[in-house]
N, C-alpha and C positions, 0 to 999 in steps of 0.2 A: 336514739329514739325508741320507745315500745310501739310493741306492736298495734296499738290503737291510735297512736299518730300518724299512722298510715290506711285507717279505715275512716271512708266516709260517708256523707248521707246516701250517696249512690247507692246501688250493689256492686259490687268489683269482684271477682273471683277468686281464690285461696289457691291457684295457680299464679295467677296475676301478683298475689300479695308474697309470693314464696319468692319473682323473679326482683320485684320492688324491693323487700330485705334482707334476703340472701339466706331466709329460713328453709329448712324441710317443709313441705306438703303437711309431712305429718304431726309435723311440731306447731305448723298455724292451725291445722285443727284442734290440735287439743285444747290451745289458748284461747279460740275463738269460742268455743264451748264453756269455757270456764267465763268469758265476757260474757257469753248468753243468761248464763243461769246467774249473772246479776245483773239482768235486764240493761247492759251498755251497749248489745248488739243486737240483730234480728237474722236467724240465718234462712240460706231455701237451700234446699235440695233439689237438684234439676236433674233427671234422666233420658240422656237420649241417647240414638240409634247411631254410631258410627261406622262408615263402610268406607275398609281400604281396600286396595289392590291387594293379592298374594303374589309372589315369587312369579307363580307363573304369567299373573296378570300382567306385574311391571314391562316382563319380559315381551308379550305381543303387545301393550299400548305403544311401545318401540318398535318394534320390528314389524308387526302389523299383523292380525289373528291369519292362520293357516290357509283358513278360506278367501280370506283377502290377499293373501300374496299368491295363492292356487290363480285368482281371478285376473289376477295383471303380468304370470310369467307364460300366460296359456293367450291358445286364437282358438277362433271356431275350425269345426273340424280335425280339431289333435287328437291322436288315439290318445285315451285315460293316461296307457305306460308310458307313454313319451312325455305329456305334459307333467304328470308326476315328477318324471328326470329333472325336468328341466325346471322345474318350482325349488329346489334345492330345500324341499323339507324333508325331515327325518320321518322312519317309518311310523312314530305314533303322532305328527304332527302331518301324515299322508290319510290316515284315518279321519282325524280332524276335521280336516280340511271337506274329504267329503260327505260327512256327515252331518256339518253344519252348511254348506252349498248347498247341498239337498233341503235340510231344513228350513232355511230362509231363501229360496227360490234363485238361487246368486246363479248356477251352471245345471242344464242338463245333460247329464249321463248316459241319456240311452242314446247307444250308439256312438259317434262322433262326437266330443265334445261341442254345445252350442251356448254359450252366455248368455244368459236371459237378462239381468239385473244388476248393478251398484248395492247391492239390499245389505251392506255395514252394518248389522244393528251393533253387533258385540263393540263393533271398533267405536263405534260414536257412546255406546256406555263408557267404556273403557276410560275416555277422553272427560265421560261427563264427572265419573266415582271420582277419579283425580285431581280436576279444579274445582269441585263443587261438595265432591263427598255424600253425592246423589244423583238418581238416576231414574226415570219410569220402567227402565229395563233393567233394574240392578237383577233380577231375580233368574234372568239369563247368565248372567255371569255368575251367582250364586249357583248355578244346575251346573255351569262349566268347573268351577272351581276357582275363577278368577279371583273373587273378591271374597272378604268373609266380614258380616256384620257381628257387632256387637256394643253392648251396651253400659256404657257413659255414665258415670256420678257425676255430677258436679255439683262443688258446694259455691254458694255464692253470699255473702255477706256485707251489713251494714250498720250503720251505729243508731241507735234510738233516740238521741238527744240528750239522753244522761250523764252526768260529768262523773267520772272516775276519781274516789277517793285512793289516795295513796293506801298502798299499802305494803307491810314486811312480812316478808317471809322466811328470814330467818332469827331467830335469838342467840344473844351472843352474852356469853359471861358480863361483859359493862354494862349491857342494859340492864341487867339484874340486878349489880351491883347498884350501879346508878337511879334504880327507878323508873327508869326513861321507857322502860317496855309497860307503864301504864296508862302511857300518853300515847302508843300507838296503835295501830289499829291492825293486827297480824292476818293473813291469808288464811283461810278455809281450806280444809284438804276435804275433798270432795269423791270418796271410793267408786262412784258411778257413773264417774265421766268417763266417754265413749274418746274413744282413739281408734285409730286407725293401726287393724294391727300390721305387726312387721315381721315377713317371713324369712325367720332366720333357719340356718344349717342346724339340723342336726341327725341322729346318728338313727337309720333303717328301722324300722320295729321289729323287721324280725331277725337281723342280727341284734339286738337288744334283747329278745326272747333267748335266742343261744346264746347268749353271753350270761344271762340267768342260771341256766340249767349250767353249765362250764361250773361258775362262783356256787351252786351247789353239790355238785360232784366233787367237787376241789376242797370242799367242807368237809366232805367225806371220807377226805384222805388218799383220793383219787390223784395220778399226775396225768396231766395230759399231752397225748402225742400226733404226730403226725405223718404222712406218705402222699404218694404221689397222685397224682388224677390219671393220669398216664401209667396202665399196668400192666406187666408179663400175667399170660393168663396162667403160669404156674404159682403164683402167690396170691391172684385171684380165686383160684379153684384147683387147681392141685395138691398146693400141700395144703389142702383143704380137705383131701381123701375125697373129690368130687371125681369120679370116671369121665374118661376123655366123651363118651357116649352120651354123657347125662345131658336129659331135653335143656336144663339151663345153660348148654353150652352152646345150644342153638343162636344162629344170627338174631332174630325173634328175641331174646333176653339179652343181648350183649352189641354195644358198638365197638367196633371191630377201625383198625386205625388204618387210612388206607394209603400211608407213608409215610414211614417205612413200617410194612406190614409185621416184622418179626426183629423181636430184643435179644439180648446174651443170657445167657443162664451161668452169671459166672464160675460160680461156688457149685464143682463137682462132685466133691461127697454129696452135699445137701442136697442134689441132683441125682445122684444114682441112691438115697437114701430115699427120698421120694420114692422114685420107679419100681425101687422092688415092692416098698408099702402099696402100690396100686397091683404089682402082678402078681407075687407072692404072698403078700404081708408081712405085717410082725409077729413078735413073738403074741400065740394068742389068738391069730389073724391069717386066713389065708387069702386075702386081699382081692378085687376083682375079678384076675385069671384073663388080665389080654394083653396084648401088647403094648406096654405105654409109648407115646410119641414125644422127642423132646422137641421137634418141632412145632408140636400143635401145643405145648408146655410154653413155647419163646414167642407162639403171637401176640401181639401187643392191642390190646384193648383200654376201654375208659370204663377205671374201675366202678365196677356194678355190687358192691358192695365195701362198706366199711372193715368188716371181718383181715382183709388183704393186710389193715394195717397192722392188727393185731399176729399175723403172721410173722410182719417183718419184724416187731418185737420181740417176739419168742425166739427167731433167726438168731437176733444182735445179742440175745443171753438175756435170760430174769437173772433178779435175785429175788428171792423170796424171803417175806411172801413181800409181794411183788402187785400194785392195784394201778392200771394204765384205764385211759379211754380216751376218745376219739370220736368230734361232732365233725363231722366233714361231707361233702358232695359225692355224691355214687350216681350214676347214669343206667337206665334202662329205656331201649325203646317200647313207647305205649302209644295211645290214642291219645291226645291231648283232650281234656276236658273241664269242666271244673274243682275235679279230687283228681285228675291222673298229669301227672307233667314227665319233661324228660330226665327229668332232673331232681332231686330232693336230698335234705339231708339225713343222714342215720348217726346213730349214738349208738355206739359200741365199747366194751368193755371188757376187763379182763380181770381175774383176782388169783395169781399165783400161790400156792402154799401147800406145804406136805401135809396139814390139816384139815383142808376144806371138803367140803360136801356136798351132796346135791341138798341136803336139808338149809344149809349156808346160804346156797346159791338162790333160795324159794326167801331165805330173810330177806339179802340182799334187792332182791326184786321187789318185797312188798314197799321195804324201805324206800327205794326209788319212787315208785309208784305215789305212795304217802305223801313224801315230804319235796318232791319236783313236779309231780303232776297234780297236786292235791286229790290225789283220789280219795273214795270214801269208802271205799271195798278193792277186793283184790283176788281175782279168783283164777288157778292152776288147771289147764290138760295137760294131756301127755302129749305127743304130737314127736316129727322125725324130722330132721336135718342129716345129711351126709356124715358132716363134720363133730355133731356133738351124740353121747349118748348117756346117761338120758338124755331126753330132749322134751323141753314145755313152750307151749305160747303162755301168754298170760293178756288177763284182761283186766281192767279197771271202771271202776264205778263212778263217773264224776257228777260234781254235783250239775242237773239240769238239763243231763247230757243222754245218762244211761249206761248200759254197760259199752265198753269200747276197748277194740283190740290191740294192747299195746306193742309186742314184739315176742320175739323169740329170744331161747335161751337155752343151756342144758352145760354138760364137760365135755371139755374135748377129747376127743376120742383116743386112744396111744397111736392109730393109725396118720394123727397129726401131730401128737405133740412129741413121739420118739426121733420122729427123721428128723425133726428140726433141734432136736435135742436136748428137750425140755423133760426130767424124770420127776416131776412133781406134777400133781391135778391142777386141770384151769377150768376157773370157772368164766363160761363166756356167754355173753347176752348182746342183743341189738334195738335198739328202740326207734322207730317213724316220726324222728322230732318235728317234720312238718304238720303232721295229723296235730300235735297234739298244741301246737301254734295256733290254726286252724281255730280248734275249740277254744284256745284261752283270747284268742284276741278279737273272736268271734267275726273271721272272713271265710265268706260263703265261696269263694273263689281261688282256688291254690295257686293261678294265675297273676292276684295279685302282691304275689311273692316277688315276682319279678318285672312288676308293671312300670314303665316308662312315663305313664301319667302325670306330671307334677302335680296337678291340677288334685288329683285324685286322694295322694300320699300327703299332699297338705291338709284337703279339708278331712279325712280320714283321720289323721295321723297328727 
């Protein structure tokens, strides 16, 4: 049977007609829409208010709201603490309790307890939302949390009295052949019929943004790599030439792991090659002048920046020239707001070679800049890092936007790339690929990077 040998003069509803033929919701809409617009059907649209229970509604139209089981485990004259005991509610359904007793006149409290009232209102809503799916008092249980309204489509349709010519909808080589497809009457595709759309899976927007920038880098001739989230603060910031002292070592810029608080340092050259670069230096270099700690080297922190992996790189041997990078998660603690989280990702990079330069390293950047961020300008300071020297920020031009601060960059310094034993220039740079998300997918909120909303990521996204 089609679907119009199941619509009649009545109205009957497009729930009603999905359970009668065993269609999708979605699929009798579209059909009944295409009946409409050749005047065989007439549809309405109805909107109404539905109110169910929540979780915790279900749970007291059961067992009976706080205040009501307070009012029948209790006598007059019980101290508060005793009758509490003895009501067997928990401490936030002990609050409850007398906050709504108080409210609706059911016990008073000064002093000895004295029962005044039966005054049920929550319960008898409670009773009413669930066999009726209304109530005069829904809006008490809406302030509690009990219940939550909301709002109802329904379609409902009927037939007009016009007879339905046949018709096809597909062509097939014999009718052509045959002729037979001048005698029939074919289906109309109609581009502006309304469906009902369907929320299918698919893949974050803003891992789709990094995965952008990645397939661009990777164009570049870039390989990409990876390290841990979990890191010795000696590959964080040691063989970084960062001094044990330095404010970024502070609690304030780093979380710190709070078991097991300290990792191994396995590799003891690399380790005593470190240590003298911070007390002595190298050749060139007569390095901080204190006493390094391998201890304060083996705490284990959640790496606070990307740089760490490009460390372990250089550790495991280049070969040159040698072009890595690294879109990954780095943690600092901040103020949560709408530009500051705890969490974000960086782009880091490295360009191994006995040839490079810092003139290189300023192409390399505009390049990026240009052709990942679309910038429209690209402008260089000087500026200082521990770890590199020279040392540049850079900033870029977007369209719409203004100028805006993309990251840091500069060479590494020999005070890092000897102990790890690297005798070739690196060039190394960091990028704020959440800033620059931000601007391209135009979210005013860094928050909803990580939002749990469904509601939010679909109709956005």
């Amino acid at each position: 049977m089609e679907l119009l040998d199941f619509i009649t003069n009545d109205w009957i509803e497009i729930s009603t007609l999905s359970s009668k033929t065993g269609l999708p919701e979605s699929s009798i809409s579209s059909q009944v829409q295409i009946l409409e617009q050749k005047n065989l059907v007439e549809l309405k649209w109805v909107e109404e208010k539905k109110t169910t229970l929540t979780k915790e509604g279900l749970i007291y139209l059961e067992k009976g709201t706080p205040e009501k089981r307070l009012y029948f485990k209790t006598k007059d004259g019980d101290v508060l603490s005793d009758a509490l005991k003895k009501s067997g509610l928990n401490d936030e359904e002990k609050a409850v309790a007398i906050k709504w007793s108080k409210e609706f006149g059911i016990i008073d409290f000064k002093g000895n307890i004295k029962k005044l009232k039966e005054n049920f209102i929550a319960d008898e809503a409670l009773k009413e939302v669930y066999e009726k799916g209304l109530s005069e008092n829904v809006s008490i249980l809406e302030k509690r949390g009990l219940c939550e309204t909301r709002v109802v489509k329904r379609i409902f349709v009927r037939r007009t009295g016009l007879k339905a010519e046949k018709e096809t909808s597909q062509l097939t080589p014999e009718m052509i052949k045959t002729g037979e497809w001048k005698k029939l009457k074919f289906k109309e595709y109609d581009i502006n019929t309304l469906i009902v759309p369907i929320q299918i899976g698919k893949k974050h927007f803003h891992l789709e943004f990094i995965q952008r920038i990645k397939e661009e880098l990777i164009s570049l001739g870039f390989k990409e790599t990876h390290g841990p989230l979990v890191e010795l603060e000696f590959y964080n910031l040691d063989a970084l030439f960062m001094a044990q002292d330095h404010p970024s070592r502070e609690i304030h810029d780093i979380f710190r792991v709070k078991e097991p608080q300290l990792g191994i340092l396995e590799d003891e050259v690399l380790t005593q090659n470190v240590k003298k670069a911070h007390e002595t230096g190298v050749e060139g270099s007569k390095g901080w002048r204190y006493n390094w700690s391998e201890e304060i080297a083996s705490r284990l922190i959640l790496r606070s920046q990307d740089t760490a992996i490009s460390v372990r790189n250089m550790i495991k041997g280049l070969k040159p020239p040698e072009k890595l990078f690294s879109i990954s998660k780095v943690f600092r603690p901040d103020e949560i707001d709408w530009k500051h989280f705890v969490e974000f990702y960086q782009c880091e990079g490295i360009v191994a070679d006995e040839s490079v330069n810092f003139t290189q390293l300023l192409g390399y950047l505009k390049q990026f800049a240009v052709d990942i961020i679309k910038a429209k300008n690209v402008k260089f300071f000087p500026s200082y890092f521990p770890f590199t020297e020279p040392s540049v920020e850079i900033y870029a031009e977007l369209p719409g936007k203004g100028w805006v601060e993309v990251g840091g960059a500069g060479i590494f310094r020999p005070e890092v790339t000897k102990p790890l034993g690297v005798n070739v220039p690196v060039l190394a740079w960091g990028l704020g690929i959440d800033r620059f998300a931000m601007l391209s997918l135009e979210i005013d909120d860094i928050r909803d990077f990580s939002s749990q909303n469904l509601k939010l990521l679909e109709d956005k996204w």
